[in-house]
N, C-alpha and C positions, 0 to 999 in steps of 0.2 A: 737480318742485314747488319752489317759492321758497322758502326760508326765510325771509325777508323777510317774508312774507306772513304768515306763521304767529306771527312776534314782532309784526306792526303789532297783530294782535289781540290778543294775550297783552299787551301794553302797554296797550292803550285798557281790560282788563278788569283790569291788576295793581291800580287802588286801590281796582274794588269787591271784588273776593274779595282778604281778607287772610288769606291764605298762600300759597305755592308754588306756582305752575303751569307746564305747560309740556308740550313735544311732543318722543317720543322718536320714530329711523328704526327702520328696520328690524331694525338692526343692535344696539339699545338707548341710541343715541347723544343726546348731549338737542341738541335742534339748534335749539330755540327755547325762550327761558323767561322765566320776571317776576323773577328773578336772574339778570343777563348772567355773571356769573364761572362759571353751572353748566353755562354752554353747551359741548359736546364733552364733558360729564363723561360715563363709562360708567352706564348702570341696569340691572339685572338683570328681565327682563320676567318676570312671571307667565304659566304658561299660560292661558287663556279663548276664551272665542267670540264672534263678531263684535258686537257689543251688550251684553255683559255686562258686569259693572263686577265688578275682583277687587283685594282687598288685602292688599300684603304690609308687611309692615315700617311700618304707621304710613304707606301711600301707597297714592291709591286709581289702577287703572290702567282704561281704558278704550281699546278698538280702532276708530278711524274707519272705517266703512265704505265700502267701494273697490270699485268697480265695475274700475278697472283702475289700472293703476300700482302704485308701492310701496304696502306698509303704514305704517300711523305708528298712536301709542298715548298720548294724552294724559295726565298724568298730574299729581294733586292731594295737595298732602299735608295729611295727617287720615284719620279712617279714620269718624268721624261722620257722622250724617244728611245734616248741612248737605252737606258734602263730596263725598257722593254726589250731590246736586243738582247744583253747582258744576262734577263732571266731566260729567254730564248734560249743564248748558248748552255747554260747554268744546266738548265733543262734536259738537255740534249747530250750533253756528257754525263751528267748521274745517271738518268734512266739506262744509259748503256753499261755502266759500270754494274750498278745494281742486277741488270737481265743478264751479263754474266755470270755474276755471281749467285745469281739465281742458278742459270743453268748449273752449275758447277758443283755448287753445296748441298743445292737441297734436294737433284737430284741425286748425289752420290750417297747421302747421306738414307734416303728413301731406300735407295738400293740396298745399302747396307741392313736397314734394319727390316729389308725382307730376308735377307741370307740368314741374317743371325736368328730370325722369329722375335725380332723385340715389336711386332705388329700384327695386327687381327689380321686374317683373312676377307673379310668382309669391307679391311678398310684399304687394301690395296688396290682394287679395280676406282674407289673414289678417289684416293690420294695420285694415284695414276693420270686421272682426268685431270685434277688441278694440274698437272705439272706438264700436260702434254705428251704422255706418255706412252709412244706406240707398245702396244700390251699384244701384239699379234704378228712377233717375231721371236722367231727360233735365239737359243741364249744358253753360253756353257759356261759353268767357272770352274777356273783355270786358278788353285791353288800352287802360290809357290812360297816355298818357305827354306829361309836359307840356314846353313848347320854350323855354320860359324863365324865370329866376330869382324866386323870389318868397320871402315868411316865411308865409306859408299853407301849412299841412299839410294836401298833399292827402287823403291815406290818412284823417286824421278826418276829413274833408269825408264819402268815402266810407263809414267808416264809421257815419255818422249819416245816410247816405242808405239804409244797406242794415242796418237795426239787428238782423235774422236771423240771429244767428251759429248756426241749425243748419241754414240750406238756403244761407247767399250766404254767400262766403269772402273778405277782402277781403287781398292783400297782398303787403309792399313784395319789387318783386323789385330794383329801382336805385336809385339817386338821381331819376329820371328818368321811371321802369315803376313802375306799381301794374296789379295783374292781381286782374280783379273774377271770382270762378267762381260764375255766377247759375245757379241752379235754375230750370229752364224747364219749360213743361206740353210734354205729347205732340203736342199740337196748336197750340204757338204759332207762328204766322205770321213768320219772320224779320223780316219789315220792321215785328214788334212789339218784335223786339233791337235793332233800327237807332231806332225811336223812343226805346227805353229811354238807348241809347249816346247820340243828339243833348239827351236830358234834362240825362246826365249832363252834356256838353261845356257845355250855357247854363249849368248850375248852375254851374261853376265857374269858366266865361270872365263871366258875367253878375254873378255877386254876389261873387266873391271876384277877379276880373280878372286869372285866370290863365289862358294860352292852352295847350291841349290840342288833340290829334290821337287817336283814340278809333281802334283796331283789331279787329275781329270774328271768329274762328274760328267752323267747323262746331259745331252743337249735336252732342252726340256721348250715348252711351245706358249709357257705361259708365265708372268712376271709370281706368282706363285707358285710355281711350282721351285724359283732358283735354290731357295733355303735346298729343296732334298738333293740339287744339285750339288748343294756347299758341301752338305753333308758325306756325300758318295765322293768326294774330292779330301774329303777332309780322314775316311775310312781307307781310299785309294792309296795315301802316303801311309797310313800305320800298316796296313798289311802288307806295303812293301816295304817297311823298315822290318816286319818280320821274317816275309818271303823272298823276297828279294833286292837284298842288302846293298846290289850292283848295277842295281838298277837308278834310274835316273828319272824317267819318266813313268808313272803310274795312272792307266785309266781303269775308273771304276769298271767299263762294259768289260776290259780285258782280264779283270782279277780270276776268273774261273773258280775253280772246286775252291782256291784259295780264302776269298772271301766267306765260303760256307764255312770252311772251317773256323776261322777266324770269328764267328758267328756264337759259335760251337760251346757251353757250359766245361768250365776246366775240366769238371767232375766226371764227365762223358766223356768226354778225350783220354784221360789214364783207363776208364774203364775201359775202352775199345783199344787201346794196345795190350794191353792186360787178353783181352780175348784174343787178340789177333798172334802177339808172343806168346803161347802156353809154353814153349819147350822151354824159351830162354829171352832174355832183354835184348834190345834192340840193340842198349849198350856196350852189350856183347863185341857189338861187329867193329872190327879196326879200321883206321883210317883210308888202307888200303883197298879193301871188302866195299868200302862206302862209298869208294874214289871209282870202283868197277860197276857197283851198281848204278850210279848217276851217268856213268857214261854209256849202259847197257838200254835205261831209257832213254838217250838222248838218240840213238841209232837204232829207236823203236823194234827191242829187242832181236836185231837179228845178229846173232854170234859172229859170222863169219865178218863182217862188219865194224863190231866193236872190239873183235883182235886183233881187226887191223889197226884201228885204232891206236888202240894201246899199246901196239906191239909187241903184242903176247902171240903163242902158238894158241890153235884153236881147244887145243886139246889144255892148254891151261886155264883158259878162259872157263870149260865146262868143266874143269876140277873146282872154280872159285865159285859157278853158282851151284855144285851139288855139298859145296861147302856152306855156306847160305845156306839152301834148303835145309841143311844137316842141323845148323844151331836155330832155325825159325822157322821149318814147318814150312815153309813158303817157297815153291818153285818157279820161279822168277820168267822161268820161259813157257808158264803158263802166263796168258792172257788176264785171266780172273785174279790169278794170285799177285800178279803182275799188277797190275790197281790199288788192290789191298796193300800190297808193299809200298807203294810210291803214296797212299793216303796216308800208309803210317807213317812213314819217314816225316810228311809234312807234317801230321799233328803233332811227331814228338819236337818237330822244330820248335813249333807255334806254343806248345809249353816250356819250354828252356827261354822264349824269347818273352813270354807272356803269362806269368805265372800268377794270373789272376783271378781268384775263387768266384763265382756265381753265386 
């Protein structure tokens, strides 16, 4: 708990209560007060019970009620009617300052350090319990990480998009990374997180004109499992900054063969174009050739189709892929070779983009 916190109010109430107020820890330490010189002075606490007001020595003392954390004990001097109001109110405003701030910090902060794994497994179903933590709700994070410099704070952007600090958790894990962990229903449809993720990305490319890339993990059923969710949100952005460069939104369920590949030992990857090119490189093929073949998958190789496309005759079209077959071995309007081609093209992406040894 802040100290801080505990003096901003003690100060905003020192000139209506005139006398003495102030908050001691656990220890009897005064750690807040409306006389700065009495800060760190020792107090002798009375014993009492949570709600009771007890006094000694001409000082009235009263116990904040804590649901969890330390104790603290505010304390008014007078031992008068008035006095006991005054610890009343004193009371009643901390404890709700503090149970904010409870909710707020040490929730998020719990959160945070299951995503990252800075926590046992064993100690998040107990840490859980301290904090009231429903542990038997569905929960997705929703990485977003922006690509360029701005004076816009994303993290408020976020948090006044997601004003729920007991079911959405919002926050900073970089300069770069803010990780949103949204409470989802049992039956929400993923491409209801992909709408919610392309919301976020317009809100904040659209009215504040910062460029974001938005990564999606598995919805997951347990407050442990979120770390593999960060994870798979965190894998979701790099294989689309390799795969798909124009893309915006990435969900790990949706990456396909992609993510195998991306998976994939460097060393296997040139071996397997290596067998798949025998005749010639891949690099072979011109910009043109490549520009034919992307379009040849996209209209699920049917010829007549992708000439119209491109607005070629059909008969040019079947000169450019017996041209292809001609430098790769690979006849594209086969089915099988048709795979083998589109797998290669991808790994030789994923090496040009990633060229990082095993």
């Amino acid at each position: 708990m802040s100290n801080r916190l505990f003096q901003g109010v003690i100060q905003q109430m020192k000139d209506t209560i005139d006398t003495t107020i102030g908050v001691l820890d656990e220890t009897g330490t005064v750690i807040a007060c409306s006389e700065f010189g009495r800060i760190r002075e020792q107090m002798s606490v009375p014993m009492m019970d949570a709600g009771e007001v007890a006094v000694e020595n001409g000082i009235a003392f009263k116990m904040l009620e804590a649901a969890q954390g330390p104790n603290y004990t505010v304390f008014v001097e007078g031992d008068d009617v008035l006095c006991t109001k005054y610890i009343g109110v004193l009371a009643v405003a901390l404890s709700n300052i503090k149970y904010y701030y409870d909710e707020k910090y040490d929730r998020s902060n719990f959160v945070k350090n299951i995503i990252l794994d800075n926590i046992l497994i064993g100690d998040i179903t107990l840490k859980a319990r301290e904090l009231y933590f429903n542990n038997d709700v569905q929960r997705t994070v929703i990485l977003i990480r922006t690509l360029d410099s701005h004076d816009v704070s994303v993290y408020d952007i976020l948090q006044n998009l997601f004003p729920d600090k007991t079911k959405d958790f919002v926050i900073n894990i970089n300069e770069t990374d803010i990780a949103l962990v949204k409470e989802t229903k049992s039956s929400a449809d993923p491409k209801v997180i992909e709408r919610l993720a392309s919301t976020i990305a317009d809100t904040i490319s659209g009215e504040f004109y910062v460029h974001a890339v938005i990564g999606i993990g598995s919805t997951v059923d347990s407050l442990k499992d979120l770390a593999r969710s960060f994870k798979e949100a965190q894998t979701a952005l790099e294989v689309g900054k390799v795969f798909d460069t124009e893309k915006t939104i990435m969900a790990y369920d949706s990456l396909g063969i992609a993510r195998l590949i991306y998976q994939l030992p460097t060393t296997l990857c040139e071996t397997f174009l290596r067998e798949v090119f025998k005749r010639g490189s891949i690099d072979n093929l011109d910009q043109e050739t490549l520009f034919t073949i992307q379009r040849f998958f996209e209209n699920n190789l049917n010829v007549s189709e992708t000439s119209r496309k491109l607005f070629v005759h059909r008969n040019t079209l079947v000169y450019r892929l017996e041209k292809i077959k001609k430098i790769t071995g690979l006849d594209l309007r086969e089915f099988d070779h048709a795979i083998i081609f589109k797998i290669a093209l991808m790994v030789n992406k994923y090496l040009k983009n990633k060229p990082v040894k095993f």
